[in-house]
C-alpha positions as CSV (number, residue, x, y, z in Angstrom):
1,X,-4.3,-60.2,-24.1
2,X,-3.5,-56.2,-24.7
3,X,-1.2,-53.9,-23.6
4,X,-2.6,-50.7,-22.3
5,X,-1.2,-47.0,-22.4
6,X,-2.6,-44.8,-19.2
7,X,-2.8,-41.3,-19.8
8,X,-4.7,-37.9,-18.3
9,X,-6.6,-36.7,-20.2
10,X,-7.2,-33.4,-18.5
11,X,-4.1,-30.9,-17.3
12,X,-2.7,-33.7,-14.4
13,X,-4.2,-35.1,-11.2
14,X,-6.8,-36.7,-12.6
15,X,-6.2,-40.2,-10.4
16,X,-4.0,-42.1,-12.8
17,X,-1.9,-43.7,-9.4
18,X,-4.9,-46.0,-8.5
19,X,-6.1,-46.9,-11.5
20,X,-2.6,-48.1,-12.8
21,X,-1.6,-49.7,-9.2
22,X,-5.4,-51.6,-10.2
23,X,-4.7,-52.5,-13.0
24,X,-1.2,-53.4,-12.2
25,X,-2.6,-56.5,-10.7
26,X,-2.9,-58.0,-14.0
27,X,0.1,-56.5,-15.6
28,X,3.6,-58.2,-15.7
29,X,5.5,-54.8,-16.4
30,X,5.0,-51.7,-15.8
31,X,6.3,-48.5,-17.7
32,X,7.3,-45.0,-16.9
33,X,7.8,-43.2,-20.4
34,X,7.8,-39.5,-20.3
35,X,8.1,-37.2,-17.3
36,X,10.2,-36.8,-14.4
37,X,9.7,-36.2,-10.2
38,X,7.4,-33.6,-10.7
39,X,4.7,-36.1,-11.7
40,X,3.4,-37.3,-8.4
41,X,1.1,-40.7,-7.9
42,X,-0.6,-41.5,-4.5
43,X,-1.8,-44.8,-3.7
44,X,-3.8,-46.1,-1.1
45,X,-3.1,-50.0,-0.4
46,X,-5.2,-51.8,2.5
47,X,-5.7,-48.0,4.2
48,X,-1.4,-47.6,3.7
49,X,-1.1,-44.7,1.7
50,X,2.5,-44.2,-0.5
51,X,3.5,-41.0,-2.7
52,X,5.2,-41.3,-6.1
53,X,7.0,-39.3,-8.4
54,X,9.1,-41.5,-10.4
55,X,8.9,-44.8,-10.3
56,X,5.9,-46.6,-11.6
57,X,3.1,-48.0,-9.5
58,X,3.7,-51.0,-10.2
59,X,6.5,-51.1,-7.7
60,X,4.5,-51.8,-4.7
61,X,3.0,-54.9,-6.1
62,X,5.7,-58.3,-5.7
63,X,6.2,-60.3,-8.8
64,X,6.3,-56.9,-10.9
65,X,8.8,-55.1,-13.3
66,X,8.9,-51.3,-13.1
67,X,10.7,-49.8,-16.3
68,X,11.7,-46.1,-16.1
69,X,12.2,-45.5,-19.7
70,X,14.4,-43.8,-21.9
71,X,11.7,-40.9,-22.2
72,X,11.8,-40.1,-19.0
73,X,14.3,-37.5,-17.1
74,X,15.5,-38.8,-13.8
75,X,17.0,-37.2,-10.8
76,X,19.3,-39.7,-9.1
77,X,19.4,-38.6,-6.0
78,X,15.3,-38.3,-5.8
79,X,15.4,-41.5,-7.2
80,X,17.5,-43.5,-4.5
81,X,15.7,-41.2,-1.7
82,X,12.0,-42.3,-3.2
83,X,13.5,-45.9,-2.8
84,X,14.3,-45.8,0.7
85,X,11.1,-43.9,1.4
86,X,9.4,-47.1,-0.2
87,X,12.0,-49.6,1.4
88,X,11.3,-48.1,4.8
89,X,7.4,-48.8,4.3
90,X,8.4,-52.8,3.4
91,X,8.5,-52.2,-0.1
92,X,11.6,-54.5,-1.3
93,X,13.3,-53.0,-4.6
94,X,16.3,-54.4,-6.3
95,X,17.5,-54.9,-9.8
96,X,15.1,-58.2,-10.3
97,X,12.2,-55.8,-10.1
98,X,13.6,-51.8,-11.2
99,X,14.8,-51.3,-14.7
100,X,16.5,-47.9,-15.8
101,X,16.8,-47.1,-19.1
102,X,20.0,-46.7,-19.5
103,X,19.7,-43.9,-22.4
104,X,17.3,-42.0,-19.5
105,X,18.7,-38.6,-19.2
106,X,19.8,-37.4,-15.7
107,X,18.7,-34.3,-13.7
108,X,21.7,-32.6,-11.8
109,X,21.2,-29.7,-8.9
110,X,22.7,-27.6,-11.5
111,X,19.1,-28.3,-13.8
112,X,17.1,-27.0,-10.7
113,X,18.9,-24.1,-10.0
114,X,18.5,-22.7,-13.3
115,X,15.0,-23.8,-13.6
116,X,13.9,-21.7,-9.7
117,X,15.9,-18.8,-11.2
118,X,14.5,-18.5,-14.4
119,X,10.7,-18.7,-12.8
120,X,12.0,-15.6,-10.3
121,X,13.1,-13.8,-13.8
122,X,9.4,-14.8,-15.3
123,X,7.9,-12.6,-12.4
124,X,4.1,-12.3,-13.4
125,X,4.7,-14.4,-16.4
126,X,5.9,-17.4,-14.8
127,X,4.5,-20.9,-16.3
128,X,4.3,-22.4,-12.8
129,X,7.4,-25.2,-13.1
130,X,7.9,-27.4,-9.7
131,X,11.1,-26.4,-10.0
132,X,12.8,-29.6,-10.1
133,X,14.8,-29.1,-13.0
134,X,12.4,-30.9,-15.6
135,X,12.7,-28.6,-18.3
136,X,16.4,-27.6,-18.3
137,X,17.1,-31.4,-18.1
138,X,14.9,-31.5,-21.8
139,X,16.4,-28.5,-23.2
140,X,19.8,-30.4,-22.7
141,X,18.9,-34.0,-23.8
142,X,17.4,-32.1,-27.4
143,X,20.2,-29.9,-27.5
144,X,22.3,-33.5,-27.5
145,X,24.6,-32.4,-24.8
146,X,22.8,-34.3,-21.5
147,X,24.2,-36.6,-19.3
148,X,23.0,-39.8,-19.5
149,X,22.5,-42.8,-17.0
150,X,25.0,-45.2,-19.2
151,X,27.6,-42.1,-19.0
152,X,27.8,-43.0,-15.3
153,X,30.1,-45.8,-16.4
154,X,33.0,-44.0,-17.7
155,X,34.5,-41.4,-15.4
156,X,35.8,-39.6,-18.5
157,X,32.4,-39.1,-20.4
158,X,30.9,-38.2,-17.0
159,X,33.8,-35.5,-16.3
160,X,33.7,-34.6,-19.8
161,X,29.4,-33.7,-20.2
162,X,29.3,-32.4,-16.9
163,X,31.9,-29.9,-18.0
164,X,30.0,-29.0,-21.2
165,X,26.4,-29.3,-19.0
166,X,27.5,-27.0,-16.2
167,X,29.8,-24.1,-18.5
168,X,26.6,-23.9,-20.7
169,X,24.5,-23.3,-17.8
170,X,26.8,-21.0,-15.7
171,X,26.4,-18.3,-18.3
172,X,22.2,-18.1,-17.9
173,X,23.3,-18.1,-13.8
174,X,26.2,-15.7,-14.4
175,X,24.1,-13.2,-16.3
176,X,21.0,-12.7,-13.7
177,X,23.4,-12.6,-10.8
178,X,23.1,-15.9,-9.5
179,X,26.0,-18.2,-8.1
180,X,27.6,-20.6,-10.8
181,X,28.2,-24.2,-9.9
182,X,31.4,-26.0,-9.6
183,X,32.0,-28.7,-12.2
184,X,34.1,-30.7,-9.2
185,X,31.1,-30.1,-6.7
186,X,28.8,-31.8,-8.9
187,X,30.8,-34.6,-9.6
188,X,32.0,-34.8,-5.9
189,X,27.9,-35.5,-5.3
190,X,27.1,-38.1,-7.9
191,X,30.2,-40.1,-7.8
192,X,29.5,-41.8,-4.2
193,X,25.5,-43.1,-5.6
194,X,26.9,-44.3,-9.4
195,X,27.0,-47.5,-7.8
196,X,23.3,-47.8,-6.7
197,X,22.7,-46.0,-10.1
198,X,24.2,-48.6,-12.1
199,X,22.7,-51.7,-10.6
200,X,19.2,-50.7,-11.9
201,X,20.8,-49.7,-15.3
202,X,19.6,-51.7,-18.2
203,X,17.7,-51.7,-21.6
204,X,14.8,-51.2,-21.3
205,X,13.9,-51.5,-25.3
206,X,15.4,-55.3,-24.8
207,X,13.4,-56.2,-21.6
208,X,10.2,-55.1,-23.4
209,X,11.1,-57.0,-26.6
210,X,11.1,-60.2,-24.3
211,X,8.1,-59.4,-23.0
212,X,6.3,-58.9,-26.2
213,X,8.0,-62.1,-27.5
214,X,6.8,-64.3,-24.2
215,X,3.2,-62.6,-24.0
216,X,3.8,-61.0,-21.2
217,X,1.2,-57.7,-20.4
218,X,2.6,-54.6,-20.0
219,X,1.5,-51.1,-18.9
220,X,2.6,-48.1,-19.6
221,X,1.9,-45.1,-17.3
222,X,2.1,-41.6,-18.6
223,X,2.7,-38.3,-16.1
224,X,0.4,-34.9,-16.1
225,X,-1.9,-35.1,-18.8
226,X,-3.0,-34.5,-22.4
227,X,-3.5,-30.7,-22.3
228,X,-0.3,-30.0,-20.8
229,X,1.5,-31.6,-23.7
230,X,4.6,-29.7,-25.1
231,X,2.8,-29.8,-28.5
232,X,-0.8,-30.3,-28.0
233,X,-1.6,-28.8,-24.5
234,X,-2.0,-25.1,-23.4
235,X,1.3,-24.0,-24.6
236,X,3.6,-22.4,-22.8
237,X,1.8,-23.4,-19.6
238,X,2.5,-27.3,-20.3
239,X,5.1,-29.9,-19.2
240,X,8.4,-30.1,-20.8
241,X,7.3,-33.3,-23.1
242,X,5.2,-35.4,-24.9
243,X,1.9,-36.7,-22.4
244,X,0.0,-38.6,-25.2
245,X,-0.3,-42.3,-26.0
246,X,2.2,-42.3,-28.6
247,X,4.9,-41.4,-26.6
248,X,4.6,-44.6,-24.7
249,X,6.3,-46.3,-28.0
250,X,9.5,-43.9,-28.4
251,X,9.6,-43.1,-24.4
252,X,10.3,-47.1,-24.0
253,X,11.8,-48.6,-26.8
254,X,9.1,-50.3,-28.2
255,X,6.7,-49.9,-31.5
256,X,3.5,-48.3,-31.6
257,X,1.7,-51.8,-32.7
258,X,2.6,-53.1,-29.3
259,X,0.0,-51.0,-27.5
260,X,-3.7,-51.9,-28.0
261,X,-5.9,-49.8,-25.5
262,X,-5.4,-46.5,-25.0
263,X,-7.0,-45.7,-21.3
264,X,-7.7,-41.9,-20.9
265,X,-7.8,-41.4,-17.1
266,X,-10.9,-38.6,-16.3
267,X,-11.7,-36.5,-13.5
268,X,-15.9,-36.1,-12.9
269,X,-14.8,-32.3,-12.7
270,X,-11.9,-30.3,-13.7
271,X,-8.6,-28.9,-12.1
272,X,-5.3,-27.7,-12.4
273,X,-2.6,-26.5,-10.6
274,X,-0.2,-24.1,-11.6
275,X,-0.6,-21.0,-14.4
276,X,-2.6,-21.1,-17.3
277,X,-6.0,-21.0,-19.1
278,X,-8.9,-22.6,-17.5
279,X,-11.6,-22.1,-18.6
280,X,-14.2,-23.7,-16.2
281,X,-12.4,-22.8,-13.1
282,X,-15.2,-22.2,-10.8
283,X,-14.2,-19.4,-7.4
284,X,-17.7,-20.3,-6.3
285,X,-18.4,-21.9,-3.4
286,X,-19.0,-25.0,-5.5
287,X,-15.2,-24.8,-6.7
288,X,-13.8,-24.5,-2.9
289,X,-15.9,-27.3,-2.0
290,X,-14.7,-29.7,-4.6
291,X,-11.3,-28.4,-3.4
292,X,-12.0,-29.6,-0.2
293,X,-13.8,-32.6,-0.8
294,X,-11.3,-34.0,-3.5
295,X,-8.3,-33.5,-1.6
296,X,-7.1,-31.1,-4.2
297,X,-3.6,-30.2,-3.2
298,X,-0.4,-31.3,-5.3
299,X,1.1,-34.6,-4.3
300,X,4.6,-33.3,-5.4
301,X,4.3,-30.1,-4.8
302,X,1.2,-29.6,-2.1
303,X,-0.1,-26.6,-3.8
304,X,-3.6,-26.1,-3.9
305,X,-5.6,-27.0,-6.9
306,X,-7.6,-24.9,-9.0
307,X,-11.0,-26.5,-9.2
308,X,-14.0,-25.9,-12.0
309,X,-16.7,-28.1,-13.6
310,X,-16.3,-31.1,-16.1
311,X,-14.8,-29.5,-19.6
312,X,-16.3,-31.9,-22.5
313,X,-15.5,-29.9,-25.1
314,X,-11.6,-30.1,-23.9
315,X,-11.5,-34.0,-23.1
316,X,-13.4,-34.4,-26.2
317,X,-10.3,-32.5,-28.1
318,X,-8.0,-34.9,-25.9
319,X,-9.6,-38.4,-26.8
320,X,-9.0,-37.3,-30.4
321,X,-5.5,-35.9,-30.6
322,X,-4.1,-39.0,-28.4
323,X,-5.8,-41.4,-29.9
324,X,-7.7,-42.9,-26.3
325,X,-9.8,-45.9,-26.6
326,X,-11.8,-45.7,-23.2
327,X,-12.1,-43.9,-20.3
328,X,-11.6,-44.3,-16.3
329,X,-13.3,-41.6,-14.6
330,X,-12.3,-40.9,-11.4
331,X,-13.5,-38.7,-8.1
332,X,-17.2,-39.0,-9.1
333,X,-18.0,-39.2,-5.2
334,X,-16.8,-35.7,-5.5
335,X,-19.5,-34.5,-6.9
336,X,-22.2,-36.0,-4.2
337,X,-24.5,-33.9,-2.9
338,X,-24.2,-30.8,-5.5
339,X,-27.9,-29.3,-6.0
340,X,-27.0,-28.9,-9.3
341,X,-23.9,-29.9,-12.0
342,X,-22.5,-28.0,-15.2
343,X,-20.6,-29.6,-18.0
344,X,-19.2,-27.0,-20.4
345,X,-20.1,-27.8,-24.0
346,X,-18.9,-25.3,-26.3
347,X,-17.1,-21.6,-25.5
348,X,-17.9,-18.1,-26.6
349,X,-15.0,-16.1,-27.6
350,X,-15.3,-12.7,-28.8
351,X,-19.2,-13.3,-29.5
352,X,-18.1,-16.7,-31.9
353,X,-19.3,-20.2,-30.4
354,X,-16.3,-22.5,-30.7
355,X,-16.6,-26.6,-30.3
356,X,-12.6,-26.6,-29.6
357,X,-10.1,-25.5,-27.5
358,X,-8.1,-22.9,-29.4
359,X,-4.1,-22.8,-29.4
360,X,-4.1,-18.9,-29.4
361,X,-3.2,-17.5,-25.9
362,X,-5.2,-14.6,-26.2
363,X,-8.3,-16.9,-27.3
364,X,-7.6,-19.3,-24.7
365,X,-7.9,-16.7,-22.1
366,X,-11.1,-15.3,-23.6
367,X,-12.7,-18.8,-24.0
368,X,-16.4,-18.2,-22.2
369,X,-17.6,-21.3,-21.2
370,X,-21.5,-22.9,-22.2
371,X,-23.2,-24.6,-19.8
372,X,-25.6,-27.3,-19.8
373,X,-27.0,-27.7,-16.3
374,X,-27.8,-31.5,-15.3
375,X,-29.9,-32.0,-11.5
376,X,-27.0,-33.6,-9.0
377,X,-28.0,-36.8,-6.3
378,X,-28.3,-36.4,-2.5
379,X,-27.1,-40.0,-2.4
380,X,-23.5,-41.3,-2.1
381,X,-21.7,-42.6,-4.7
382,X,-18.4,-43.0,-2.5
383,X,-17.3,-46.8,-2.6
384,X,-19.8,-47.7,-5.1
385,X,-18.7,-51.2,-6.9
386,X,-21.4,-51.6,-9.0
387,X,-24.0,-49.5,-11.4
388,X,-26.9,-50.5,-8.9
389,X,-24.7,-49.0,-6.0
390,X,-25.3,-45.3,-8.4
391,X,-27.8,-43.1,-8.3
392,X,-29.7,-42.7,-11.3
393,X,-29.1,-39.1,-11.7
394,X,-25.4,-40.1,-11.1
395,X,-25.3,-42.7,-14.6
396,X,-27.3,-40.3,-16.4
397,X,-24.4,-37.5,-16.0
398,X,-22.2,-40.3,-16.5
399,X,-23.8,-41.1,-19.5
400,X,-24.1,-37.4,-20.9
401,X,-20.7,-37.1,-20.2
402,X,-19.5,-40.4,-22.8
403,X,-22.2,-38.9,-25.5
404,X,-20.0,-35.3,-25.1
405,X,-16.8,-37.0,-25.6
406,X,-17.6,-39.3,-27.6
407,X,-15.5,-42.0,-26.1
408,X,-17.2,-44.8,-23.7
409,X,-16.5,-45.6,-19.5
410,X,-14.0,-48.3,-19.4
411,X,-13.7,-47.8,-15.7
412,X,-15.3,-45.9,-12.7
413,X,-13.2,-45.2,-9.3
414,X,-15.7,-44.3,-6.7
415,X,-12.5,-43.6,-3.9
416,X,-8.8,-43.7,-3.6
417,X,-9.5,-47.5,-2.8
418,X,-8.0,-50.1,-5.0
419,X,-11.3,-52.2,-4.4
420,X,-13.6,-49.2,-5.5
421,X,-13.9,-49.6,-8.9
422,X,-16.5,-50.8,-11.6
423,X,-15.2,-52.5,-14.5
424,X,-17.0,-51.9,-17.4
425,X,-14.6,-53.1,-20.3
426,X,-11.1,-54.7,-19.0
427,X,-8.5,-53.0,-21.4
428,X,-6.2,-55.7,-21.1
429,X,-9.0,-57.9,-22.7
430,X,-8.7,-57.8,-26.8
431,X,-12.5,-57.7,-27.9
């Protein structure tokens, strides 16, 4: 048996939530390793629908472990507010079935306050955070000063970062006439949850270890996606870290020979939400209705979506850099009923064709897409489990689509349903 990586390979949304709750099912661990509570997963069990931002999908299966890895930056108090949310709905969570890394950096209110005001100082420039505190919460992790959730042990290390965190900070706040934060209020607010904190606290590089050793099957789900990594995605509109396959190894505490299948989760079409280059985005008619039709509004955040036809040339530059072995596409019934469908293969910029998506900002805004027009299907493909269920104009854009990308359909999600889906190659399967 393998274990599998999940990742977008678009700029987020792209349905990764019900493909790793599916695939869950024959997991026995799965893996947050990069992101925070800006990431958000919905899934949509026997009609109940649940909303994620943190912790792994697996958590609404029984008999799971759900690892939130050292890669990750975690907000406690989200955290133990996501778990009642889930606890409330019948969910049971305890230490025998949440592990937190213990060497996972911590979010504090200070993190989000500095992150809201330095989006307000960005004015027209602004990279579109969720303000949640994602990227200050980096910044101090590389800059080797963060709090971690092992610090929550010793009252002195605690008192003693959170002095250093919040002085460093206070400046930035200071300086563009914002109120600083008290070191005592922060520590007033953490110290009555360290207890819940703590009993989830573990190591997470141990508990996979064991897991490799007994053969156990472990997934690991990524946040956002591919091209909003902080190297290799639209910079400076990306996430604050690493979104491809390989971070799964250093985000968990395990070796990049312990993953076998990468799965590159694909929307049918494209969108994004947020700032940056996009070059398909589509303010048609077409565009609002996919909008409408695919639910596009944030599941963190509920902003609306920008929406624009399927971007080869950019999932193509994806599959390379991170290395994905199949794909899951996702939302085709989306796309039911369009007269006719584009797929951008190339771009024009400045009167040059280009076959890649260029890291200039200047190019990136000027990048023209090239269409190549395929005829849509009347029919539905909403709920489809199997390829006779398609239409035949349907598998041939699915099949265009794997000859531009160069990468084949490991999976097809025809609705938020678990059930939904045609399997075409079971990652978890060695070949």
């Amino acid at each position: 048996m393998a274990n599998v990586a999940v990742i977008g390979t678009q700029w987020g949304d792209e349905g990764k939530g019900k493909i790793v709750d599916w695939l869950s099912e024959r997991a026995d661990i799965v893996v947050r390793f990069q992101g925070g509570h800006n990431a958000g997963h919905t899934l949509v069990i026997d009609r109940k629908e649940y909303k994620l931002s943190i912790l792994p999908s697996g958590i609404v299966r029984t008999g799971k472990l759900s690892i939130i890895g050292n890669g990750t930056v975690v907000d406690p108090f989200h955290l133990l507010s996501e778990i009642k949310y889930l606890r409330d709905q019948g969910i049971n969570i305890s230490s025998r079935n949440l592990l937190l890394s213990e060497t996972a950096t911590l979010i504090l209110p200070i993190h989000a306050k500095v992150d809201k005001a330095r989006e307000l100082l960005r004015g027209s420039s602004k990279i579109g955070t969720t303000g949640r505190g994602i990227g200050p919460a980096y910044e101090d992790k590389i800059a080797r000063r963060a709090l971690r959730i092992g610090d929550l042990s010793d009252k002195g290390i605690l008192e003693e970062k959170i002095e250093l965190i919040v002085s460093w900070h206070n400046i930035f706040l200071k300086e563009v006439g914002e109120d600083v934060v008290s070191v005592r209020t922060i520590i007033d607010q953490l110290m009555p949850i360290i207890p819940e904190i703590l009993s989830f606290s573990g190591r997470s590089w141990e508990a996979l270890a064991h897991a490799h050793i007994n053969g156990k099957r472990i997934l690991f789900e990524g946040a956002q996606g591919v091209m909003l990594d902080i190297d290799h995605g639209t910079y400076p509109f990306v996430t604050s870290s690493n979104t491809v396959a390989a971070q799964a190894a250093t985000g968990s505490g395990t070796g990049p020979s312990n993953i076998h299948f990468t799965l590159g989760i694909t929307k049918a079409y494209t969108t994004r939400v947020g700032e940056g280059p996009f070059p398909t985005e589509e303010f048609s008619e077409d565009g609002r209705r996919m909008g409408e039709k695919g639910r596009e509004f944030g599941t963190v955040t509920g902003r609306k979506r920008r929406c624009g036809w399927f971007d080869a040339v950019m999932v193509r530059q994806a599959v390379m850099m991170a290395g994905i072995t199949g794909i899951a596409l996702t939302k085709l019934d989306v796309l039911d009923g369009f007269e006719t469908l584009k797929i951008c293969i190339g771009y024009e910029v400045d009167g040059k064709r280009i076959d890649y998506f260029p890291t200039n900002i200047k190019a990136q805004k000027a990048c023209n897409p090239i269409y190549e027009e395929m005829p849509g299907w009347r029919e539905t493909t909403f709920g489809a489990r199997s390829w006779a269920d398609l239409p035949a104009n349907a598998i041939k854009y699915i099949r265009r689509l794997e000859e531009l990308i160069h990468i084949p359909v490991a999976l097809l999600s025809t609705s938020p349903e678990r059930e939904d889906t045609i399997l075409v190659k079971d990652p978890f399967v060695n070949s």
